[in-house]
C-alpha positions in Angstrom: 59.8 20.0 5.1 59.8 16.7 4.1 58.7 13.1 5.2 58.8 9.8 2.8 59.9 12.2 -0.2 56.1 13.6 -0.1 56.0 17.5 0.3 54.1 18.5 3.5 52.0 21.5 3.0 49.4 23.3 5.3 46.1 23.4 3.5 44.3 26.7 4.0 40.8 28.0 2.7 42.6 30.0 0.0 44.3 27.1 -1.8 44.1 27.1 -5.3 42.5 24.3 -6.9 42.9 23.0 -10.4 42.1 19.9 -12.5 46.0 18.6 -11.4 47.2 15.8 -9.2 46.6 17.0 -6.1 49.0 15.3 -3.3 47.9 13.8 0.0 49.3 16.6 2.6 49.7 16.5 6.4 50.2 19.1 9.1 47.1 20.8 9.0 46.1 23.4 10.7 42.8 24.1 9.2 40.8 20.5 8.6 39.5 20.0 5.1 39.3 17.3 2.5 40.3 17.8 -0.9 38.8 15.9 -4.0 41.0 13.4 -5.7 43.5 14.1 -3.7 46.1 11.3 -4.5 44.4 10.4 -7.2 46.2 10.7 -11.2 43.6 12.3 -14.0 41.1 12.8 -11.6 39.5 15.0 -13.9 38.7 12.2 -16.0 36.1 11.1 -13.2 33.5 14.8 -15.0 34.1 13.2 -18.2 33.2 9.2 -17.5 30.3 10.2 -14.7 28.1 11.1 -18.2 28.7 7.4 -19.1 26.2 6.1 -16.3 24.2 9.6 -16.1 23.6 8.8 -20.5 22.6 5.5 -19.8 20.0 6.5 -16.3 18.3 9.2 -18.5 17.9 6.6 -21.3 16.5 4.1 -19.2 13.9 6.6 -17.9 13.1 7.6 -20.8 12.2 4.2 -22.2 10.0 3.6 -18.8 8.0 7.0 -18.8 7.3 6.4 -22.8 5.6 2.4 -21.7 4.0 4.5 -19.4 2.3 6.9 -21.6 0.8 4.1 -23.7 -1.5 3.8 -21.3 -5.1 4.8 -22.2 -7.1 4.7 -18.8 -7.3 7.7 -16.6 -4.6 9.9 -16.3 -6.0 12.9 -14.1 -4.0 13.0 -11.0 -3.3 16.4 -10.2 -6.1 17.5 -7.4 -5.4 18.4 -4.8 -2.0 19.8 -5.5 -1.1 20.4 -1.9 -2.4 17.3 -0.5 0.1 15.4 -2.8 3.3 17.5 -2.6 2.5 17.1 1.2 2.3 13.2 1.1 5.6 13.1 -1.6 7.1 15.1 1.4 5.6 12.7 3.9 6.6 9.4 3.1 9.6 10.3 0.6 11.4 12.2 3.5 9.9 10.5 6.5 9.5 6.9 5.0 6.7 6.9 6.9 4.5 4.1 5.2 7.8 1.7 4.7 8.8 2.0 9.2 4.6 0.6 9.7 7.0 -2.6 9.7 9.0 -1.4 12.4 12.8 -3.8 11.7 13.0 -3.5 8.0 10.9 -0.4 7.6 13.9 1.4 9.5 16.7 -0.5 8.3 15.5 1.0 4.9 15.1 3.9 6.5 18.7 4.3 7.2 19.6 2.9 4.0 17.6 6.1 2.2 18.6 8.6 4.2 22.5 7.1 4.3 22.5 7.5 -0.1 20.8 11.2 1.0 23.4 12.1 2.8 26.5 10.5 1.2 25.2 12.0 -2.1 25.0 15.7 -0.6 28.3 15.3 1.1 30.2 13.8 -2.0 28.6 16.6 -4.1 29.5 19.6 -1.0 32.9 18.6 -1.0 33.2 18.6 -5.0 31.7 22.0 -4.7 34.0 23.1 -2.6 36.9 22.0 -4.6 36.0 23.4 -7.5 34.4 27.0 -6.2 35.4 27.5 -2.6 31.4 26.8 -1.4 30.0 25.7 0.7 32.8 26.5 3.2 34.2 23.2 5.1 36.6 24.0 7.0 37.4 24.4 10.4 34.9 22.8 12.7 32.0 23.3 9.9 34.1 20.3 8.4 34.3 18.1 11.3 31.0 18.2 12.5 29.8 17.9 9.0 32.2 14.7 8.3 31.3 13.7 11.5 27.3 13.6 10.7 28.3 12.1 7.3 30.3 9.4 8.6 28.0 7.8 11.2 25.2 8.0 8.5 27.0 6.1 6.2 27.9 3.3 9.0 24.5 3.0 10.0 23.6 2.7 6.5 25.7 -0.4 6.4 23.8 -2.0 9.1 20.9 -1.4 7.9 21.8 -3.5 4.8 23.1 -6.0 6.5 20.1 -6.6 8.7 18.2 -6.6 5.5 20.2 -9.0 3.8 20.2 -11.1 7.1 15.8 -10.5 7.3 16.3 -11.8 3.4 18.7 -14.5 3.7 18.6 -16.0 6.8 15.2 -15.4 8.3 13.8 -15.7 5.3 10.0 -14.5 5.8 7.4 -15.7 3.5 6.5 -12.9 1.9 10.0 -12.5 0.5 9.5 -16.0 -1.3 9.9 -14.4 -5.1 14.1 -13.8 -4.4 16.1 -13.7 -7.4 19.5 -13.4 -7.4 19.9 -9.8 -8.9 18.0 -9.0 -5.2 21.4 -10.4 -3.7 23.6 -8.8 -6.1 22.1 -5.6 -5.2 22.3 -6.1 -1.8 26.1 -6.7 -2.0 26.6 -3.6 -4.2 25.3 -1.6 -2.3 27.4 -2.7 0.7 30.6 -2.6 -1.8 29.9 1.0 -2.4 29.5 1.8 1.7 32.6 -0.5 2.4 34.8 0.6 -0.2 34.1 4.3 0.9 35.0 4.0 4.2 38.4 1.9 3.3 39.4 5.1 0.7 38.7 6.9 4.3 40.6 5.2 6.3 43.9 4.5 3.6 43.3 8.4 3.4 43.3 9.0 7.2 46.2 6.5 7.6 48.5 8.3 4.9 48.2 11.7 6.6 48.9 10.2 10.0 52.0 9.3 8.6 52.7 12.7 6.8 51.5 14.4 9.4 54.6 16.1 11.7 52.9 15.4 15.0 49.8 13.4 15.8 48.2 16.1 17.1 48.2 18.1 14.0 45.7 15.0 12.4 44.3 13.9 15.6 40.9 16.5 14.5 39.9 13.4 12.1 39.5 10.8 14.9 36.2 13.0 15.7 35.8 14.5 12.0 35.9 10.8 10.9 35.3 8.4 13.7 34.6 5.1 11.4 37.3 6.6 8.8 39.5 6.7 12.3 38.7 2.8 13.1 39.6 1.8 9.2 43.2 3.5 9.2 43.6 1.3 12.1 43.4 -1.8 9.8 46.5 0.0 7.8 48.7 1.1 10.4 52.1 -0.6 10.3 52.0 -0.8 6.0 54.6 1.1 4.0 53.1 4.9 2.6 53.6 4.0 -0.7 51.4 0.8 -0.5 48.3 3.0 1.2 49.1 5.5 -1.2 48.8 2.6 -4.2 45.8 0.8 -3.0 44.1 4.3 -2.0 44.4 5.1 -5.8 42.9 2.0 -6.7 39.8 1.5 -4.0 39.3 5.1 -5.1 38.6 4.4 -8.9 37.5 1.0 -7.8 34.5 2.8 -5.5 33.9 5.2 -8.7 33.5 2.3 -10.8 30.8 0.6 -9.1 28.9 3.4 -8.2 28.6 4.4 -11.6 27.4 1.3 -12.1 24.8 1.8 -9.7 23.3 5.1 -11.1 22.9 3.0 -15.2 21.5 -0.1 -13.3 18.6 2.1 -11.1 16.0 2.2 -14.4 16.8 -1.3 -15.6 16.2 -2.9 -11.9 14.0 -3.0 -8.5 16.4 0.2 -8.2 14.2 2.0 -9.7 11.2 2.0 -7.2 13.2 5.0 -6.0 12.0 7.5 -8.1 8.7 5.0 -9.0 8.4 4.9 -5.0 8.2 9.2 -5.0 6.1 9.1 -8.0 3.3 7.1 -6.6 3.5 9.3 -3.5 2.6 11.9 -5.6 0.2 10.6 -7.5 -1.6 8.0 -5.1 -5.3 7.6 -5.0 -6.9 9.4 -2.2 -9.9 7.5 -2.5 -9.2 3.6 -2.2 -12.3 3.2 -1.0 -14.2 4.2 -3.9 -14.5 2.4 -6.9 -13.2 4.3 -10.4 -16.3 5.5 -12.7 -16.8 3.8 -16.1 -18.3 7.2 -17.7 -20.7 7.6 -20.4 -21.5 3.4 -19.8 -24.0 3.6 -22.2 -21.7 4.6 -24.8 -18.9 2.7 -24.4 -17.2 0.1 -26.8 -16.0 -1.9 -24.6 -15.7 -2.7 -20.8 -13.2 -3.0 -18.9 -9.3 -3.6 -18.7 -8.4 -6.0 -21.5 -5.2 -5.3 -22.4 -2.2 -4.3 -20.6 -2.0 -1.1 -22.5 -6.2 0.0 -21.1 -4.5 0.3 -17.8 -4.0 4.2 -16.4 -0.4 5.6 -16.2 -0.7 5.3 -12.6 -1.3 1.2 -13.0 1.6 0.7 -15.3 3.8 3.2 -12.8 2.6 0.5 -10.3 4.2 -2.5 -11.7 7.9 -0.3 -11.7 7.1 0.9 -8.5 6.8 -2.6 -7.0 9.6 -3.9 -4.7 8.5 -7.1 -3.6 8.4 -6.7 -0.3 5.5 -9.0 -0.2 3.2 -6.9 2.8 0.3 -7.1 0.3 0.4 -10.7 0.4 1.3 -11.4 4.2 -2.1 -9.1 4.7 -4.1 -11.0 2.0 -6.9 -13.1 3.1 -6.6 -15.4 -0.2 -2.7 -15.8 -0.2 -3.3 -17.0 3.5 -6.0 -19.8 2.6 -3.9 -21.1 0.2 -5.8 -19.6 -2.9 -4.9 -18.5 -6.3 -4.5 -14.9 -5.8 -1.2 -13.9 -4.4 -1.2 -10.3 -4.6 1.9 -9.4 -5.1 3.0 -12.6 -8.0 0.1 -13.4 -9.5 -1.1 -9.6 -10.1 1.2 -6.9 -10.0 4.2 -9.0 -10.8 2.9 -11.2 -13.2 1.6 -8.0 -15.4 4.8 -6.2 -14.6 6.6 -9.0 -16.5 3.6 -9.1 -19.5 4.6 -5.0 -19.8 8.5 -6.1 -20.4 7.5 -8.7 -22.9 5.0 -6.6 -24.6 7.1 -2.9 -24.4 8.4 -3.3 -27.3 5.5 -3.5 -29.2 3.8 -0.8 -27.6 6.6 1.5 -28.6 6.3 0.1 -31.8 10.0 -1.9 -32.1 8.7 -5.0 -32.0 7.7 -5.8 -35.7 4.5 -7.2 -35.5 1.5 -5.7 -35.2 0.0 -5.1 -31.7 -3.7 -4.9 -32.7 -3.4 -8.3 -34.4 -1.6 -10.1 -31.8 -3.4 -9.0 -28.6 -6.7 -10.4 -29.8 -5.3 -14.0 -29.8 -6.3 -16.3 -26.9 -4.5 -19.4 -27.8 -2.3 -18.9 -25.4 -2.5 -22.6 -24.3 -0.3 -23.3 -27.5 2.9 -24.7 -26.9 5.8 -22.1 -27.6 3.4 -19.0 -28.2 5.1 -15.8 -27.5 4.3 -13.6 -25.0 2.0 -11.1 -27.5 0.1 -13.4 -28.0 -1.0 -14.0 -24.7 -4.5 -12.6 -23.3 -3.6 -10.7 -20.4 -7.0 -11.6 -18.3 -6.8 -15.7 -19.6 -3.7 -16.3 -19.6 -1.2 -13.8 -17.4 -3.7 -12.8 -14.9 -6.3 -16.3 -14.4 -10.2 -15.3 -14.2 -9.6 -17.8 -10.9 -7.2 -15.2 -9.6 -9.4 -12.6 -9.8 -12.7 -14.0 -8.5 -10.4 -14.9 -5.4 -10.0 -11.0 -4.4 -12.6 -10.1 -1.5 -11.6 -6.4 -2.0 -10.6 -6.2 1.4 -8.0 -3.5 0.8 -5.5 -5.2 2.9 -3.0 -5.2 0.2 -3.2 -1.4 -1.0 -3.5 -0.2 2.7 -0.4 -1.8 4.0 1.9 -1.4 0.3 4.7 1.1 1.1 4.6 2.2 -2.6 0.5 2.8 -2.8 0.4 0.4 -5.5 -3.3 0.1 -6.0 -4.3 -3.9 -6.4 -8.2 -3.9 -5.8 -8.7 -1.1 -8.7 -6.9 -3.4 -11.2 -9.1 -6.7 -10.0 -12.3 -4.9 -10.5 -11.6 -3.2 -13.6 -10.4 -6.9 -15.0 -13.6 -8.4 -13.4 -15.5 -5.4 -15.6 -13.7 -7.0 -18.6 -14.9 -10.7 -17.5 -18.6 -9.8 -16.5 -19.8 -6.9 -19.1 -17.4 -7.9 -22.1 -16.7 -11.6 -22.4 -20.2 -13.1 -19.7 -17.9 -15.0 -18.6 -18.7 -15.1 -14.3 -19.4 -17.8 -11.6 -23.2 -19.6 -12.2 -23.3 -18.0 -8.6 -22.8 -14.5 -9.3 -24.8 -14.4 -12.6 -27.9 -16.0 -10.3 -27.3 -13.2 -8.3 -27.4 -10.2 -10.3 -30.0 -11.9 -12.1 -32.3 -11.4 -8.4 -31.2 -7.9 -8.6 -32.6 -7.4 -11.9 -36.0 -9.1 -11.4 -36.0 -8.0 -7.4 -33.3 -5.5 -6.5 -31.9 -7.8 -3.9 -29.6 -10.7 -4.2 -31.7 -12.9 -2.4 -34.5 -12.7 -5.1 -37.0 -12.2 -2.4 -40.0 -10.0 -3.5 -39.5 -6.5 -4.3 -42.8 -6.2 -2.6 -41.8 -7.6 0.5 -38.7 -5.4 1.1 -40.9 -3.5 4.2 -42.5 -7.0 5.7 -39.4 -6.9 8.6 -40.8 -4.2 10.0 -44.4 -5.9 10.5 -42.2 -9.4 11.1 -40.4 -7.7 14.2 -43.1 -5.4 15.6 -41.3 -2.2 14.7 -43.3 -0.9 12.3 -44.9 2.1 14.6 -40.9 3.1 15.5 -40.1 4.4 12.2 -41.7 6.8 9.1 -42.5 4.6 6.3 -42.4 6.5 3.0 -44.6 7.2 1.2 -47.5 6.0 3.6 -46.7 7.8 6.5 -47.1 11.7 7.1 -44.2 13.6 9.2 -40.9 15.0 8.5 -37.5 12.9 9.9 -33.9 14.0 10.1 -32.5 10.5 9.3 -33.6 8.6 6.9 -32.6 4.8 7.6 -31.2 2.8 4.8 -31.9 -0.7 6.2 -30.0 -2.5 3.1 -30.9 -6.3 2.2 -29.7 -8.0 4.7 -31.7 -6.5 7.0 -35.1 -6.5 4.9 -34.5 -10.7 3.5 -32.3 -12.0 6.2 -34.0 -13.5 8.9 -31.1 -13.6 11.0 -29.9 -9.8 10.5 -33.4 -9.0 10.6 -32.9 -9.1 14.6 -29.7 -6.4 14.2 -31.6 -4.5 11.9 -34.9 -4.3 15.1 -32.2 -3.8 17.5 -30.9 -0.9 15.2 -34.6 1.0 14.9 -35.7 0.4 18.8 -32.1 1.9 19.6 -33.1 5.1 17.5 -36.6 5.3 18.6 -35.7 5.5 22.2 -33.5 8.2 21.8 -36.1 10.4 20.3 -34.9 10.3 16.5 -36.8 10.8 13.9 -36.6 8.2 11.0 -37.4 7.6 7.8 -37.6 4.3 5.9 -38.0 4.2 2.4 -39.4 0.5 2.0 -40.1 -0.3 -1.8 -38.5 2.3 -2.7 -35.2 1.7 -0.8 -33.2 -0.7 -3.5 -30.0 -3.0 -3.1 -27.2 -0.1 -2.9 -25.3 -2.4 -5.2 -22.0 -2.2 -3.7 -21.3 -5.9 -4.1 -22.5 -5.8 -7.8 -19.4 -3.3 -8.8 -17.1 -4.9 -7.2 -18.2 -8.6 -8.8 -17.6 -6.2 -12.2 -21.2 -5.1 -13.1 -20.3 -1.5 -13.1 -23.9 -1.4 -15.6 -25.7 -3.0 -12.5 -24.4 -1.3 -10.1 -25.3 2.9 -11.6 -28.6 1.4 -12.3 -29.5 0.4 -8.4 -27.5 3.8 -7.7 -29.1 5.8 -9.7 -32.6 4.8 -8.5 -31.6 5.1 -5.0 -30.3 8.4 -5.2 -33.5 9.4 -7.4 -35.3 8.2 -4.0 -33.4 10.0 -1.9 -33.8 13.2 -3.5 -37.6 12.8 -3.8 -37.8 12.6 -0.1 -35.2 15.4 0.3 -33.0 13.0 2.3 -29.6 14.9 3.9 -29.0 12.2 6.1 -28.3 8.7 6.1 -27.9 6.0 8.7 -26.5 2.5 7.1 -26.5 -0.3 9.4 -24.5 -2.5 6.5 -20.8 -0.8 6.0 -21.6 -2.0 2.3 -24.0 0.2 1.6 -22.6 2.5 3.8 -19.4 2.8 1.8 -20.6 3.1 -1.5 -23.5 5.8 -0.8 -21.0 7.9 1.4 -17.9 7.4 -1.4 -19.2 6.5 -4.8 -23.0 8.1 -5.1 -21.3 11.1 -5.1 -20.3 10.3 -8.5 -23.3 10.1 -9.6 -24.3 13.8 -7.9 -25.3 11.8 -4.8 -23.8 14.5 -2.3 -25.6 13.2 1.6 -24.6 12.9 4.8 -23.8 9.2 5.7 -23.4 7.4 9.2 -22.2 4.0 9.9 -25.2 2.7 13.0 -22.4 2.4 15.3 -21.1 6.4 14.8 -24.8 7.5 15.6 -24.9 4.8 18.7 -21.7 6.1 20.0 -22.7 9.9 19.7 -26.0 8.7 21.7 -24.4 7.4 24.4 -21.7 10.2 24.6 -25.1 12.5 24.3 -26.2 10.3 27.5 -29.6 9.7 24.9 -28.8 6.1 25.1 -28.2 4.8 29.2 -27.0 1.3 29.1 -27.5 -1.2 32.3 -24.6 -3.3 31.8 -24.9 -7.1 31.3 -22.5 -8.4 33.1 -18.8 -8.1 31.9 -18.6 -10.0 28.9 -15.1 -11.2 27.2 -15.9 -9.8 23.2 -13.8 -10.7 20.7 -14.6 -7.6 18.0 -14.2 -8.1 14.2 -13.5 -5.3 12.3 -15.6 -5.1 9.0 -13.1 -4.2 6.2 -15.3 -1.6 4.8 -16.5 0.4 8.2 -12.5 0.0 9.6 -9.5 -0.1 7.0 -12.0 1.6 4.1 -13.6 4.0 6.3 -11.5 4.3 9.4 -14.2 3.5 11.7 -12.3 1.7 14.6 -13.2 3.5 17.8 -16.9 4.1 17.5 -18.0 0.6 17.3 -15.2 -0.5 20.5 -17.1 2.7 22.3 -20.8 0.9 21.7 -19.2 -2.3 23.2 -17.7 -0.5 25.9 -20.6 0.8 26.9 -23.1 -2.2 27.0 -20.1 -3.9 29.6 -18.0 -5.9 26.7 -14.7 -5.9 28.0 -12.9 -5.9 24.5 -9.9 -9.0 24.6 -7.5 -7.8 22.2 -6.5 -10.5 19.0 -3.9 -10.3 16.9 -5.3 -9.3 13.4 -7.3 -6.3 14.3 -8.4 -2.5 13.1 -5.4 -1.4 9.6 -4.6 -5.4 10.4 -7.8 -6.7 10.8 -8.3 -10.2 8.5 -11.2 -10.6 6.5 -14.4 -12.5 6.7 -14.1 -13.4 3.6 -17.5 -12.1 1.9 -16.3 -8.7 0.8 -15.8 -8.0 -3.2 -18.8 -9.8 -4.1 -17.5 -12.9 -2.9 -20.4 -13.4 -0.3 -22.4 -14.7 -3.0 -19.7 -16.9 -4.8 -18.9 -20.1 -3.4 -15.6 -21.0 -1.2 -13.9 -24.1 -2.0 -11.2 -25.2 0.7 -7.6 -25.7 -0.7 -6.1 -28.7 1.0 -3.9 -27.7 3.6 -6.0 -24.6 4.8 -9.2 -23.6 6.0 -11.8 -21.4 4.2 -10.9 -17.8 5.3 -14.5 -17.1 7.2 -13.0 -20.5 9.3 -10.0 -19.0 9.3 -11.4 -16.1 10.9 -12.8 -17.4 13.0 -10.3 -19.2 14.7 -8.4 -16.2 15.6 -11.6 -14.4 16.7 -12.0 -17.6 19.4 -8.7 -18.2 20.3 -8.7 -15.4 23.0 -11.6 -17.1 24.7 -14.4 -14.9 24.6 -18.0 -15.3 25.6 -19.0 -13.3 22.5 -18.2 -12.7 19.5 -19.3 -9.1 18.0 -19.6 -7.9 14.3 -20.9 -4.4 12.7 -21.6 -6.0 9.2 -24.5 -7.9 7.7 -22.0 -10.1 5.4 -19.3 -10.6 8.2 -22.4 -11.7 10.5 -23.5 -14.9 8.1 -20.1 -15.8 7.7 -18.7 -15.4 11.1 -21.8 -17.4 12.3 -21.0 -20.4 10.0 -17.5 -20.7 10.9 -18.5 -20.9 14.6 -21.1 -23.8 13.4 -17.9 -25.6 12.4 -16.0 -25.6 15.8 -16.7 -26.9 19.2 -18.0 -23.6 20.1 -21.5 -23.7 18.2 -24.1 -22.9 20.5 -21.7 -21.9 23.4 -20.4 -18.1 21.9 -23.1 -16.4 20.1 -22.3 -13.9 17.5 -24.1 -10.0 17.7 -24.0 -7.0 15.9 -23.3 -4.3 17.9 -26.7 -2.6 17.7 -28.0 -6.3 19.0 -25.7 -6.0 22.1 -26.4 -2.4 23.1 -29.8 -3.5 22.8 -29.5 -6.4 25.3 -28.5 -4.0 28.0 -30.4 -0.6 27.7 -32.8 0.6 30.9 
């Protein structure tokens, strides 16, 4: 039988397949697809596809060797499960790209629309070629069925994105180059063109086909496919038959051209992306160890090339997406630091000028032109830069207050803060060059072992100054053993206004029966805020004493009333061989009251705006504990925008509570900033769990109309107000 000159034949499971033209054939009685069918020289198609596959594995290749130029740390292999089980995680489930719910899933469905077209176009070949898997029969249509509404939803989802991208136009997508459109329509060309092959496909069998009902399986096999051969109904078989030949090489064509683009683009944060899922850093709260500090030549990240692998993996992983700097409390005051241009970016691009040197293609000598800093030289080339003066500002990195905003909320784990500090290391230890500020400050360390300079003598006078010297063990002078030994910090010893949170703090303990120790002059600054400011030399020293104290007194453990200290003794002493026991004052409040040790007379029922401390919540995960303590002295929490993983900064984290905020015109400081959103919701009071967050919270409410009307507590300070 006949029909348009075309043979009809019914394709079974046992047809023969070879590397021949292969005719578009109707009347089937078994439903199955066959490769290239219609299509001249198909076999052509194994022999080009190494074109694009030659040029992907070059372009990898290239990447992974800038990559292993690196000289930092490279160890990233423990624990083996917990990182197979986070590539699963967030490559299969996409779980940290859907935390922003409308593009998150539109990429979603993106990813798992290549997944699936991929698998399907590589099934069918399979089956073609060897028989397997078998799609036939109603494997096929429900199969083609799954496939095809993948693939369609995969079309919206880049449309919306293009839409978020082009029309909305967010903020934090204000880097867009055109490649980022050209992308974009690609990828839609590839979907679009797929589903027009479909539907030229479907419509040339309907009209080879001896009844309708012999083709009428694809309307459910291929219900988008189904809607396309609508748009060709009516046109004459040899034109569908033409123009499916052509879409079909057409569609080959520019996917080919997407596999060679993927290393060369923002493509490429596909395999980047499953990389860094692997190989994340499963402690972002602690700082990385300079080892053997005595020793070392030099401190610090200099260079591009001192980076880790991971770091340099982190500028290819990158998409702009721009979450780190919608988070960051310095992009949203109008400062220097933006994240996601002025850091990762703006090294991504030094790597790509510098590459070829690295590899050693460049011709010029890398040593000799990496130690020039006259950048400021009109036409210099991009070797010649310094990577800390000149690509990434010293301004830009004294902006950072380490909040971790950007790294928590980064659907690729790109790790910002690390790089700031280990450049900071660079500026501080290597070149002396710091704010007058912070160089006063770790000069008080030095001579004191507080930031304030106050007396090293006088670090146990609160306890006389607030008549609580009775309520706890003071070490060495008293006799007595104590389960907790209380690590007050400075703020509590030197500030006169934390010295009240700190009182609150001990008469909270005593009164539920613990026993405490306080190590006095021999408690130093836990120099948290030193490391981060890029003293790492500072910072072992004031460590390593502490520790040295703690194990004198056989401390196990610790109570911190300052998430600063209790941050860096809980994550970072440990490398050190500080192993103890830490509590934040608010999970030891918590566990009293749940104990019923603590019995609270509420007083009255306060409105409380609570601020979440970036080092006890989004470093430490410490969100319900302290919302527990308010609960339970009668704060009725008012809920703000920019809370717990989203909480905003107070701007005194990384050091920064000892450097100097300058305005930028146009915006407020970020503590003012703050501020405002902790007032807007009309509280009555305004509740902190940090020392730092406490000073600067309290200025920016001196600078509204509010001063004197909503005071500012700790926590301990308002369970204190309201106990029997």
């Amino acid at each position: 039988m006949e029909k348009h000159g075309l043979p009809v034949v019914c394709l079974r499971r046992n047809v023969s397949v070879s590397f021949s033209f292969h005719p578009l054939e109707g009347g089937y009685d078994i439903p199955m697809r066959i490769v290239g069918a219609n299509i001249y020289y198909e076999w052509l198609i194994y022999v080009l596809m190494w074109i694009p596959i030659g040029i992907f594995l070059y372009g990898v290749y290239k990447r992974v060797r800038i990559w292993m130029q690196a000289r930092g740390e490279t160890h990233r292999q423990e624990p083996i499960g917990k990182r197979i089980s986070s590539f699963l995680y967030n490559t299969l489930g996409q779980v940290r790209v859907i935390e922003k719910p409308l593009p998150g899933w539109m990429h979603f469905l993106l990813f798992w629309g290549f997944v699936v077209l991929l698998i399907a176009t590589a099934s069918f070949a399979l089956w073609n070629i060897t028989g397997f898997p078998p799609l036939t029969g109603n494997v096929y249509i429900y199969f083609s069925w799954f496939v095809d509404v993948i693939g369609f939803l995969a079309m919206i989802g880049v449309a919306v994105l293009a839409y978020i991208r082009y029309v909305q136009r967010p903020d934090r997508l204000n880097d867009t180059k055109p490649l980022d459109g050209w992308i974009l329509v690609l990828i839609f060309t590839i979907l679009l063109t797929g589903y027009i092959i479909e539907g030229l496909r479907i419509a040339a069998q309907i009209e080879l086909a001896p009844t309708m009902a012999a083709i009428e399986y694809e309307r459910t096999a291929s219900p988008i496919g189904w809607l396309f051969a609508g748009l060709f109904s009516g046109a004459a078989l040899e034109s569908m038959l033409s123009w499916h030949r052509f879409m079909w090489w057409f569609h080959m064509a520019i996917s080919f051209l997407f596999i060679g683009m993927v290393p060369f683009t923002k493509l490429w944060h596909i395999f980047t992306g499953m990389t860094s899922y692997y190989a994340r850093d499963y402690q972002p709260e602690a700082v990385r160890m300079v080892e053997n500090i005595e020793e070392a030549e030099t401190y610090g990240i200099e260079k591009i090339e001192d980076f880790g692998w991971k770091d340099l993996l982190d500028l290819d992983a990158c998409i702009r997406c721009g979450r780190c700097q919608e988070a960051c409390p310095a992009y949203n005051t109008g400062k220097a630091l933006n994240p996601k241009i002025t850091i990762i970016q703006a090294l991504k691009k030094h790597l790509d000028n510098k590459s070829p040197y690295m590899l050693g293609e460049g011709g010029d000598d890398l040593e000799a032109v990496t130690m020039t800093t006259e950048a400021e030289i009109e036409g210099v080339k991009e070797t010649e830069k310094h990577m800390i003066y000149d690509i990434v500002t010293p301004q830009v990195l004294w902006d950072c207050t380490n909040c971790l905003a950007c790294v928590y909320h980064c659907p690729m784990f790109i790790e910002h803060v690390p790089k700031i500090i280990d450049m900071r290391r660079n500026l501080v230890m290597w070149q002396g060059d710091m704010p007058s500020e912070a160089q006063m400050a770790f000069t008080n360390t030095e001579r004191n072992y507080n930031p304030w300079g106050v007396g090293w003598a006088n670090r146990a006078e609160w306890l006389k100054e607030r008549n609580i010297r009775d309520l706890v063990i003071l070490l060495p002078e008293d006799e007595g053993d104590f389960e907790y030994l209380l690590f007050a910090g400075c703020a509590a010893a030197f500030d006169d206004r934390y010295k009240k949170a700190g009182e609150a703090l001990v008469r909270l303990l005593h009164k539920a029966g613990l026993k405490v120790g306080y190590l006095g002059t021999e408690e130093y600054c836990c120099g948290d805020w030193a490391r981060r400011l890029g003293n790492e030399y500072l910072w072992q020293t004031l460590a390593s004493q502490n520790i040295e104290s703690f194990q004198r007194y056989n401390v196990k453990k610790i109570i911190c009333i300052c998430p600063h200290g209790y941050n860096t003794i809980k994550n970072e002493y440990s490398q050190l061989g500080g192993e103890f026991e830490v509590y934040h004052s608010t999970e030891i409040l918590a566990r009293l009251i749940a104990e019923g040790k603590l019995k609270t007379i509420p007083n009255g029922n306060r409105r409380v705006s609570y601020h979440d401390s970036c080092f006890l919540g989004r470093y430490n995960q410490v969100f319900t504990e302290p919302r527990e303590v308010v609960a339970a002295a009668g704060g009725t929490l008012i809920s703000i925008e920019r809370s717990k993983e989203f909480g905003f900064c107070c701007g005194a984290g990384g050091g920064r509570m000892w450097l100097e905020e300058k305005a930028v015109e146009g915006f407020k400081r970020i503590n003012q900033t703050r501020t405002e959103q902790l007032l807007e919701v009309d509280p009555d009071t305004v509740v902190v769990n940090c020392p730092y967050c406490m000073t600067m919270i309290s200025d920016g409410v001196k600078e509204t109309d509010e001063e004197g009307k909503i005071p500012v507590l700790d926590v301990c300070e308002l369970l204190w107000q309201c106990q029997e």
